[in-house]
C-alpha positions in Angstrom: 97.7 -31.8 129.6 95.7 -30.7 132.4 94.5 -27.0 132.5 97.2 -24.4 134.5 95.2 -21.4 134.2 92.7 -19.9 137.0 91.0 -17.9 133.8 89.6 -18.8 130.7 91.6 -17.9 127.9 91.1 -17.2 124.4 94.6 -16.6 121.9 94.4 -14.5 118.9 96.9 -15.2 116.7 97.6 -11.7 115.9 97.5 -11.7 112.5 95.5 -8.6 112.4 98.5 -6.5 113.8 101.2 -8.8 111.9 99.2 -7.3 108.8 99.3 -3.8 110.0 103.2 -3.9 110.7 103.7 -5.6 107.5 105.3 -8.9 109.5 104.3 -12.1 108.6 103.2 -14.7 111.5 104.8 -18.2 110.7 102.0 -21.0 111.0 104.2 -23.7 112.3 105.4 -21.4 114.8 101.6 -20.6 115.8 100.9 -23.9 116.1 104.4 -25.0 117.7 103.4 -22.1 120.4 99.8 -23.9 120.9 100.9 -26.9 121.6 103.2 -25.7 124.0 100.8 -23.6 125.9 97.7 -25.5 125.8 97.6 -26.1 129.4 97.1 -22.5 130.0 94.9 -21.7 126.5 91.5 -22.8 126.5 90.0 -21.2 123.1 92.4 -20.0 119.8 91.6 -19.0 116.8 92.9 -19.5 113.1 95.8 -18.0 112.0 93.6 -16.0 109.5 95.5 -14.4 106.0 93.8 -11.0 106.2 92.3 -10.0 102.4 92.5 -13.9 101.5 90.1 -16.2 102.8 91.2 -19.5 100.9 94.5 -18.1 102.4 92.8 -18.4 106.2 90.5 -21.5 104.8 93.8 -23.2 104.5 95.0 -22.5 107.6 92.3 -23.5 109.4 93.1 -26.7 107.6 96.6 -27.3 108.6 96.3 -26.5 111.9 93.2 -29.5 112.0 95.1 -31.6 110.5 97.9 -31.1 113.4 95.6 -31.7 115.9 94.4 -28.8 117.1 90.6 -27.2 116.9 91.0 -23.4 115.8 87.9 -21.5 115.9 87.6 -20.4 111.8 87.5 -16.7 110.9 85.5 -15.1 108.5 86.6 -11.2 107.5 84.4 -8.3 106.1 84.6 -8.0 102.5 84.9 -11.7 102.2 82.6 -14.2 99.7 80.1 -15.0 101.9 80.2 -18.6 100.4 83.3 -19.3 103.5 80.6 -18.1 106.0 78.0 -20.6 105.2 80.6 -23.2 105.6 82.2 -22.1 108.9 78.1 -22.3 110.3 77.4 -25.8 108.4 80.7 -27.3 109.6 81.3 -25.4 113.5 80.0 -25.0 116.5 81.4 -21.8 117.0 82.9 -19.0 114.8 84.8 -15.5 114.4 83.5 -12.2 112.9 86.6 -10.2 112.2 87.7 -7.4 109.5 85.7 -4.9 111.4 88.0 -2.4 113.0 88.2 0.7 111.4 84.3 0.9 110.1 81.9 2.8 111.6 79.3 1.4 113.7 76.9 2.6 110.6 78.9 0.6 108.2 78.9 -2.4 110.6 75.7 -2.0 111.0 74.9 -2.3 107.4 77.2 -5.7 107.2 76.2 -7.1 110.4 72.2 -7.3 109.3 73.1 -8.7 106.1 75.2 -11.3 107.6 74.5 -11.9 111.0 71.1 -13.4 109.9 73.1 -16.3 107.7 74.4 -17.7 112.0 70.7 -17.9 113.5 67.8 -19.7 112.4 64.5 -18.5 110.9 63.9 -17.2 114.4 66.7 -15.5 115.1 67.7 -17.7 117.5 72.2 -18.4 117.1 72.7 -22.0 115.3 76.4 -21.5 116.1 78.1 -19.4 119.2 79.8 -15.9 117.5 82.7 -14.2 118.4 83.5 -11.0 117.1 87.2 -9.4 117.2 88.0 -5.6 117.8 84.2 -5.2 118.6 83.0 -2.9 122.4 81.1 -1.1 120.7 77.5 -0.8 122.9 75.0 -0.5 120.0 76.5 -3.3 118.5 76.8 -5.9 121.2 73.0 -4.8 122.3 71.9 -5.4 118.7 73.5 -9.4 118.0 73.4 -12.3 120.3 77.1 -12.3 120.2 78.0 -14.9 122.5 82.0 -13.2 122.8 83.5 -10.4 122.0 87.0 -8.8 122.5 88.9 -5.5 121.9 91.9 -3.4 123.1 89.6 -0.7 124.2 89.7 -1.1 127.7 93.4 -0.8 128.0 94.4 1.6 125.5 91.7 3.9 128.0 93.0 3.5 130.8 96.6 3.8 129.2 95.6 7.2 128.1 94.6 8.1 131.7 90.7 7.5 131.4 87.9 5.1 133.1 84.4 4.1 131.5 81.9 5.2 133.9 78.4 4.3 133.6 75.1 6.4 133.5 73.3 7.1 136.2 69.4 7.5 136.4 67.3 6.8 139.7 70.3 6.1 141.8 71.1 3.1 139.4 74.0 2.6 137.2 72.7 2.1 133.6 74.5 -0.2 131.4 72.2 -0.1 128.1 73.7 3.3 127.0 76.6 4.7 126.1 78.8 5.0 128.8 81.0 7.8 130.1 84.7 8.4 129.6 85.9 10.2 131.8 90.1 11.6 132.0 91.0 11.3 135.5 94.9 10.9 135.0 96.2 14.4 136.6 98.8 14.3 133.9 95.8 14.2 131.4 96.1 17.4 128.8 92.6 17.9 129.7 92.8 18.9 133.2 92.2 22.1 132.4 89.2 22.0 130.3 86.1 22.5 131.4 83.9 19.4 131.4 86.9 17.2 129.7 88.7 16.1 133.5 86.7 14.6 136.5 88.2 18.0 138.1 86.5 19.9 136.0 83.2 18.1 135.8 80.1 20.2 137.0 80.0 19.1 140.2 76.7 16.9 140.2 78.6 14.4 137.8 81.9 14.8 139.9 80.2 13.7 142.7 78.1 10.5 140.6 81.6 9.5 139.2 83.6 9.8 142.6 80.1 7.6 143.8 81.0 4.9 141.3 84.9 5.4 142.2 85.0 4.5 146.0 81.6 2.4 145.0 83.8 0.0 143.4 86.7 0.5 146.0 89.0 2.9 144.1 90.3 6.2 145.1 91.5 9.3 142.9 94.7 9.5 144.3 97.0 12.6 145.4 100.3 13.5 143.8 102.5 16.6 144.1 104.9 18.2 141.8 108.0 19.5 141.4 111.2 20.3 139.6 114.3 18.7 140.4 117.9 18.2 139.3 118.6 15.6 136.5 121.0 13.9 138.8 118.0 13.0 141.4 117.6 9.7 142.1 114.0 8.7 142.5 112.4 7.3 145.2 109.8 4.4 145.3 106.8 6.9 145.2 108.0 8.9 142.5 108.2 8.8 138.7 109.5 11.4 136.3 106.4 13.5 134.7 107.9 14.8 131.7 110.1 13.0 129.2 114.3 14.2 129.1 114.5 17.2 126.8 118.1 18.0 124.8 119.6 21.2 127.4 117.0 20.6 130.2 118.6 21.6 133.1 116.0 20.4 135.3 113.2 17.8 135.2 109.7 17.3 136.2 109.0 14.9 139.1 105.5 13.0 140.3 105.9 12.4 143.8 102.5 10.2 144.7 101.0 11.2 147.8 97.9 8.7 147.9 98.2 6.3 145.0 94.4 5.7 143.0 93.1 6.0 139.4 94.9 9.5 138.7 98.2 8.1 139.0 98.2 4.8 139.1 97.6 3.0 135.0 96.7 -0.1 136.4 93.8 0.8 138.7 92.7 2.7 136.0 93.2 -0.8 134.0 91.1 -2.7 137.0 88.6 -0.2 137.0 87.8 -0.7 132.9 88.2 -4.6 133.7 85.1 -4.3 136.1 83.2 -2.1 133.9 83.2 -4.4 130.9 82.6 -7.6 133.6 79.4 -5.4 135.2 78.4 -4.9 131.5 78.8 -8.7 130.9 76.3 -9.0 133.5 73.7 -6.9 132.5 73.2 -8.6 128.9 70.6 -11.0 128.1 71.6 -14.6 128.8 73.2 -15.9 125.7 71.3 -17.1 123.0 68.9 -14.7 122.1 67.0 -14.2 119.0 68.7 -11.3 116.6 65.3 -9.4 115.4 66.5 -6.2 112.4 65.5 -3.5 113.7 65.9 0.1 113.0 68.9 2.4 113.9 68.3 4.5 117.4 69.0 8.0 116.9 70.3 7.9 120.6 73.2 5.5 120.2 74.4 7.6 117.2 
């Protein structure tokens, strides 16, 4: 079937989350579901059995011997006798089991292990992707050749942006960026140094710069309390969730719509960051060298 899509996509199969809610992801069905898709899916991985990896070594069988071509995953915690498999037998490979660790811990794994995908100069053997991994320090330390994570969307969602640093009238992308709230219905709005309003004003004005630099604006609302019985317009949403007794409710009415009360601008603007970041990484491959930990980064 010839490919539908104007993006490249890669499917998780979600067994991460499955695990987490306690529901169990059926491995027909996740194949059923491929093969239905795969004019729009261009990269998938295992269905992997999280804290049993002849459980996800199994999988990765089935699902070859239906066809398809999952990428294999290999966890954290896991006999590292799967990983040398996954790098004799693949061209490319998932690191996953790594959300909830500290980039210290990772740290500690991902030297001892990384090494076992490259060759005696560092350089990748196979391409790497690693799940539920943004972290800077991290993707700056391994040639990963992917990476993914919720990050950028549960930010925005919680009414921030990723900004990043600014020295010599250039935007830095090898350091830590900032976060910055700029949702006016942010709790922060009101503490100093925690809201773009209350930013000293030389970093309000650097992070308004990278705001209408990329095209965005921060937006205008007003507020107000109304009736429960109003009806709401096209520009307005309700600010507040219905209380038990509340006689009246709070009301957004958007003057100017931008990043401080629109979630999806703030969801394009994170989507830009990460692609600018993209951009400013070495060219994939290149050679992982141990190094020490940066007291900077940490």
């Amino acid at each position: 079937m010839p490919k539908t899509n104007k993006v490249e996509l890669f499917l998780d199969s979600g067994a991460f989350s499955a695990w987490t809610q306690k529901v169990e992801i059926n491995i027909q069905d996740y194949i059923t579901f491929i093969k239905t898709h795969e004019g729009a899916i261009d990269i998938y991985a295992n269905l992997d059995v999280i804290g049993n990896a002849k459980g996800t070594w199994k999988n990765q069988l089935i699902m070859e011997g239906e066809g398809l071509t999952p990428l294999p995953v290999f966890h954290s915690g896991e006999d590292v006798k799967f990983l040398h498999k996954y790098v004799e037998r693949y061209e490319y490979i998932c690191l996953g089991g790594m959300v909830g660790s500290s980039t210290a811990q990772l740290i500690f794994w991902l030297d001892e292990h990384f090494p076992l995908t490259c060759n005696k100069d560092g350089l990748p053997k196979v391409k790497v992707h690693g799940f539920g991994l943004t972290s800077l320090p991290l993707m700056l330390r391994y040639p990963w050749y992917s990476v993914d994570s919720t990050s950028w969307v549960v930010t925005g969602r919680m009414g921030s942006i990723y900004i990043p640093r600014h020295k010599g009238g250039e935007w830095i992308y090898d350091e830590n960026s900032w976060k910055i709230a700029v949702s006016n219905r942010s709790p922060n709005t009101k503490e100093a140094g925690k809201h773009i309003e209350t930013l000293p004003p030389t970093e309000k004005r650097i992070c308004l710069d990278y705001i209408h630099n990329k095209g965005y604006e921060l937006g205008v609302s007003e507020f107000k309390e109304v009736k429960l019985d109003h009806v709401l317009a096209e520009n307005e949403r309700w600010a507040e969730k219905k209380e038990k007794n509340q006689q009246k409710r709070l009301l957004e009415i958007i003057k100017e719509p931008g990043i401080s009360n629109k979630y999806q601008l703030r969801d394009e603007m994170n989507i830009i960051y990460f692609l600018d970041l993209e951009k400013s990484m070495p060219e994939w491959p290149w050679a992982f060298k141990k190094k020490g930990v940066s007291n900077g980064f940490f």
